[in-house]
C-alpha positions in Angstrom: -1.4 2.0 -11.4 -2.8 -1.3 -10.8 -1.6 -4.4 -13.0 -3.9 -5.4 -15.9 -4.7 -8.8 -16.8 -4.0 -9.3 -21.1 -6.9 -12.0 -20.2 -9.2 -8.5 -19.8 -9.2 -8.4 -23.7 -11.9 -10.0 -25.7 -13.1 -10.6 -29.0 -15.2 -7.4 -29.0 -12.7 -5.5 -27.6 -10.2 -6.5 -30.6 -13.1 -5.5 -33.0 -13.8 -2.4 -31.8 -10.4 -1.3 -31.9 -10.3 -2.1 -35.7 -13.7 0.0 -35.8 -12.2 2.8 -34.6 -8.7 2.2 -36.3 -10.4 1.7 -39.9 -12.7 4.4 -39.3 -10.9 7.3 -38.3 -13.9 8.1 -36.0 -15.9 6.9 -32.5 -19.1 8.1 -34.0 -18.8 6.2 -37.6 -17.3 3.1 -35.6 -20.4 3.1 -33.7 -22.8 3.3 -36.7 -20.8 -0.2 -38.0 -20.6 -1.5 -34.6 -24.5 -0.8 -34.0 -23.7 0.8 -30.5 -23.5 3.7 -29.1 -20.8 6.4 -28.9 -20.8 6.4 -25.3 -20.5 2.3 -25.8 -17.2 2.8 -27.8 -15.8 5.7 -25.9 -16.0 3.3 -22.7 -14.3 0.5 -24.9 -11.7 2.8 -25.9 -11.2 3.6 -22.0 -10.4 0.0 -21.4 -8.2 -0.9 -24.0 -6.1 2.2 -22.8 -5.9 0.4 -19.7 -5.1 -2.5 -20.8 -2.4 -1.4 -23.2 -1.3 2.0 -21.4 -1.3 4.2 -24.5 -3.8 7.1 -25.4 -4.4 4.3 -29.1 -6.3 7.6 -30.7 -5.7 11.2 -30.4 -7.5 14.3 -31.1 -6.4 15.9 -34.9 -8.1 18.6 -35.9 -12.0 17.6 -35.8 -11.4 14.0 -36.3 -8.8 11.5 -34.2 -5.6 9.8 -35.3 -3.7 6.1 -34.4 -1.1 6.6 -32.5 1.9 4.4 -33.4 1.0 1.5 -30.8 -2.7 2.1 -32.2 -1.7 1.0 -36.0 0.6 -1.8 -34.1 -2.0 -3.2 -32.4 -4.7 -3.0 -35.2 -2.7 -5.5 -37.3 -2.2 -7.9 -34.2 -6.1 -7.6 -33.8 -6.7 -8.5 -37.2 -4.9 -11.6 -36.8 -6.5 -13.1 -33.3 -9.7 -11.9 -34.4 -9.5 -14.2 -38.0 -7.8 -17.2 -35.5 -11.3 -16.5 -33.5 -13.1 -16.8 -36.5 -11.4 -19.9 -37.5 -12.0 -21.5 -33.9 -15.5 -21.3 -34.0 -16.1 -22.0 -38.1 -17.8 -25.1 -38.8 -16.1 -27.8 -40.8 -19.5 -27.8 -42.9 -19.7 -24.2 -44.6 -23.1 -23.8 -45.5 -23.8 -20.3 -47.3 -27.7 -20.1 -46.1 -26.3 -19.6 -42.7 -23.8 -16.2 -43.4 -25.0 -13.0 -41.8 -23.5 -9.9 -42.1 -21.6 -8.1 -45.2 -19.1 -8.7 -47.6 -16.5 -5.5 -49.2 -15.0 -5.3 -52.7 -13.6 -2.9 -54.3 -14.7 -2.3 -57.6 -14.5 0.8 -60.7 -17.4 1.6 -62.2 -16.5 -0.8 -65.1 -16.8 -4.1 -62.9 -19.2 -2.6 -60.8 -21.8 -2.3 -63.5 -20.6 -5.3 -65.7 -19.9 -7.7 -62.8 -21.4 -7.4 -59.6 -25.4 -7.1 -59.8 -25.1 -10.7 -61.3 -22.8 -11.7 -57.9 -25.3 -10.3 -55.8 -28.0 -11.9 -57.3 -26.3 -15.2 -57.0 -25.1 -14.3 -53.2 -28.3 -13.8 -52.2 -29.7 -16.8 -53.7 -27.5 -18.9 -51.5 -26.9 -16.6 -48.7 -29.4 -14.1 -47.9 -28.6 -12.7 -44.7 -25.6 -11.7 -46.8 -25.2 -8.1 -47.4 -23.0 -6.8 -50.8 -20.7 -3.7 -50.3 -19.0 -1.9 -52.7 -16.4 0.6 -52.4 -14.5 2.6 -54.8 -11.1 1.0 -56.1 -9.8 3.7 -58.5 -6.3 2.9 -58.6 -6.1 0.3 -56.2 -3.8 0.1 -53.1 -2.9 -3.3 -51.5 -3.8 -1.6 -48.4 -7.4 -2.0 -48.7 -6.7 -5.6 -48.3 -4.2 -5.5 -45.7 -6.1 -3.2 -43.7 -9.3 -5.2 -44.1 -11.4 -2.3 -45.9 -12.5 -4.7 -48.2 -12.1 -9.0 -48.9 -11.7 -8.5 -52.4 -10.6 -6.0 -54.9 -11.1 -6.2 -58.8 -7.8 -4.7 -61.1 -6.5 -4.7 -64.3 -2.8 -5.0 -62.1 -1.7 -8.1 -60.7 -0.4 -7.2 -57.2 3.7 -6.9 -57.3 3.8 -8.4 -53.4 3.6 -11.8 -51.9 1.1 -11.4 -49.3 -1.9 -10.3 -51.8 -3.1 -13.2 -54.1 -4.1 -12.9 -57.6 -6.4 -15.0 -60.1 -6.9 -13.9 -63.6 -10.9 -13.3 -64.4 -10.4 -12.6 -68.0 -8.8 -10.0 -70.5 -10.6 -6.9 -72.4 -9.8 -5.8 -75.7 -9.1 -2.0 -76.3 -11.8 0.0 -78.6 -12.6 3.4 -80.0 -15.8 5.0 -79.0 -17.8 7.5 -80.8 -21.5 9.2 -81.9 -21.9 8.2 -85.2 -25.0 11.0 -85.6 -21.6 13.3 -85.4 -18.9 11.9 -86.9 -17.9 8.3 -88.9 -14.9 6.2 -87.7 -11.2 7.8 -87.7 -9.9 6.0 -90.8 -6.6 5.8 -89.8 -3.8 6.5 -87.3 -3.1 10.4 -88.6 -6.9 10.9 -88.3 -7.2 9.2 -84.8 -4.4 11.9 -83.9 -5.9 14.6 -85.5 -9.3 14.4 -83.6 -10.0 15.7 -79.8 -10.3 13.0 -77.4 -12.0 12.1 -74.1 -10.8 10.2 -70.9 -10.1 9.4 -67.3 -7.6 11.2 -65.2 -8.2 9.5 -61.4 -8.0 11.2 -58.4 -4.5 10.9 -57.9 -3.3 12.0 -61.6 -2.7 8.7 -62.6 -4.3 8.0 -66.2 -5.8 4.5 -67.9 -2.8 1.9 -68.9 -3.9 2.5 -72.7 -3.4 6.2 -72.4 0.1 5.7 -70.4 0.7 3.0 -73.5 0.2 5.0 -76.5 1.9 7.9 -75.1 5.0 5.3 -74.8 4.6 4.6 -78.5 4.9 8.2 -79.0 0.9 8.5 -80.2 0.2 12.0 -79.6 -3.5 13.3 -78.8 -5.5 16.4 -78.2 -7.7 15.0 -74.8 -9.7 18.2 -74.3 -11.2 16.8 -71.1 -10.4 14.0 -68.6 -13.2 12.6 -66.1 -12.4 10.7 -62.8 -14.1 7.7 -64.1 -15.5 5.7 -66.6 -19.1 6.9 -66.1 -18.8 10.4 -67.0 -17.1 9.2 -70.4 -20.5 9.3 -72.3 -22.5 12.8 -71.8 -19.1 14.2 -73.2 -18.7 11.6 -76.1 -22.8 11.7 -76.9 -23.5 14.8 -79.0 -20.0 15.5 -80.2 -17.2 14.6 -82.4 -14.8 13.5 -79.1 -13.4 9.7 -79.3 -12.6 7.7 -76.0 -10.1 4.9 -76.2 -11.5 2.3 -73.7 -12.3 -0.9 -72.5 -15.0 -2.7 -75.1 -17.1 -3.9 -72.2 -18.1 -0.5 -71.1 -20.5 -1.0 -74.7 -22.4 -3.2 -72.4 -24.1 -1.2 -70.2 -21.8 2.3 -69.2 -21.0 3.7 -73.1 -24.2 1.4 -74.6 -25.7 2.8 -78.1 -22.1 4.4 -79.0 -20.8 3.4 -82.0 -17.1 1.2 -82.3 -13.9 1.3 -84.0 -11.0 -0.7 -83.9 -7.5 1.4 -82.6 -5.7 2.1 -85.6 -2.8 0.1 -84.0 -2.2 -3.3 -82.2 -2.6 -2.5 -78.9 -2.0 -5.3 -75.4 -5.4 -6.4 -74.0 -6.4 -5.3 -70.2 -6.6 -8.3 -67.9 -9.1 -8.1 -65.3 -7.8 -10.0 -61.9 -9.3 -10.7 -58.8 -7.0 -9.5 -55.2 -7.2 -11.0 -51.8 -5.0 -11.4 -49.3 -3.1 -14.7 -48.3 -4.7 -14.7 -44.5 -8.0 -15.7 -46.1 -6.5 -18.4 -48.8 -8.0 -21.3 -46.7 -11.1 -19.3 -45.3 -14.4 -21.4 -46.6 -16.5 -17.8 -46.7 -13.9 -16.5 -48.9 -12.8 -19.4 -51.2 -16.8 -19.5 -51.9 -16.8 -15.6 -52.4 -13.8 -15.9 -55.0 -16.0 -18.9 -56.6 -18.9 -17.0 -57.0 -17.2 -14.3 -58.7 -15.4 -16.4 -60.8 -18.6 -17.7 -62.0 -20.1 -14.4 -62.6 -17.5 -13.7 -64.8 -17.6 -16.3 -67.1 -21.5 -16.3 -67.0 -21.4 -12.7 -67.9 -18.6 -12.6 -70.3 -19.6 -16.3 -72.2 -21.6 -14.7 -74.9 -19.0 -11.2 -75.8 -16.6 -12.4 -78.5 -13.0 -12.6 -79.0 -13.0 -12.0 -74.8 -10.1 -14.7 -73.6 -10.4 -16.1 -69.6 
């Protein structure tokens, strides 16, 4: 076999493989890329020759890294931000971004938070395109694997390569139809009624429900949903309570009546992730700006909200 040159790779080369790496597929990496499958397959034939590994293999109807693949992808990540870096400008100027920005968001902060950002990225950047993807119980990985640039939790990240700034904290309330029922009037009849909540995908329940167990508060939930939307159809029309965030009144649970918890319960800080690569970056420092504003905008006229 004839000696390959490491001077073969390029930029696009780099960012294919992280197409392919982050999509699990030459077909969907194509779609993002904006070629064609052939295009990629090609690629993918010369950055086996470059490397001399097989980088994807066949698994069932879809492909998988192979160890040097998931190597590589991280290396990748890295040359292609010090690319980005090279060429950036020492003037950002927002009016001249193309192309999209991730976060990762529930439904919670997707409804509350980020229609406002993308009004306000699009005022200032509008060849700027706003994706969102589901957070659920978010993973550090989404940042470290560059699914998304930032990721909106209730957790502060427990790791020293993911950053974390505080957006603001949320109070606990009880929801309920007040055509159906009035407000539990104390703790032994908020533990006597049925309840509502959310049980994500991967069994893990909300930090007030993992809380009040803890303080040995025992409920009937009758049903669990895998997020915050599908908390109203079940609470409208019946005598159910849901124990939730208060800024799901806003817009998600609006026209449901409130109660206090019949005990003090911890707030629910909101934070925003990223990961340390992008500290410095000027796209992202404005990005984190922007949402910071947002919040504040948003949240300025809810009381008894702290920052």
């Amino acid at each position: 076999m004839s000696e390959v040159d490491h001077l073969d790779l390029d930029g696009r080369l780099l960012n294919l493989l992280l197409a392919v790496y982050e999509e699990g597929s030459v077909t969907a990496a194509a779609q993002r890329l904006g070629v064609t499958q052939s295009a990629v397959s090609h690629g993918l034939e010369r950055l086996r020759g470059i490397v001399g590994d097989a980088l994807f293999v066949k698994a069932g109807r879809g492909i998988r890294p192979t160890e040097r693949a998931r190597a590589l992808a991280a290396q990748a990540r890295e040359l292609l931000d010090g690319l980005q870096r090279f060429v950036a400008p020492d003037h950002f100027d927002p009016a001249q971004l193309h192309g999209t920005v991730t976060l990762a968001a529930n439904d919670l902060q997707c409804h509350l938070l980020l229609p406002a950002l993308l009004r306000r990225l699009r005022a200032q950047a509008p060849g700027l395109t706003l994706r969102v993807i589901p957070s659920r119980v978010p993973s550090l990985e989404l940042l470290r694997d560059e699914q998304c640039q930032l990721v909106i939790s209730p957790r502060p990240p427990d790791s020293t390569d993911v950053l974390q700034k505080r957006l603001f904290a949320d109070r606990y309330q009880v929801f309920y139809d007040a055509d159906q029922r009035t407000a539990p009037a104390d703790l032994a009849a908020y533990q006597a009624a049925e309840h509502v909540s959310v049980l994500y995908e991967d069994r893990r329940t909300l930090d007030i429900d993992q809380w009040l167990a803890a303080q040995g508060v025992a409920r009937r939930i009758v049903v669990t949903v895998p997020g915050f939307s599908g908390i109203a159809p079940f609470v409208r029309g019946s005598a159910l309570l849901a124990t939730l965030p208060s800024l799901l009144g806003i817009e998600l649970l609006r026209g449901l009546a409130t109660c206090a918890l019949p005990l003090d319960a911890p707030e629910m800080p909101m934070y925003m992730l990223w990961h340390r690569r992008h500290q410095d970056d000027p796209v992202q420092r404005w990005l984190r700006g922007e949402l910071e504003a947002v919040a504040a905008q948003v949240l300025a006229g809810v009381p008894a909200l702290s920052g």
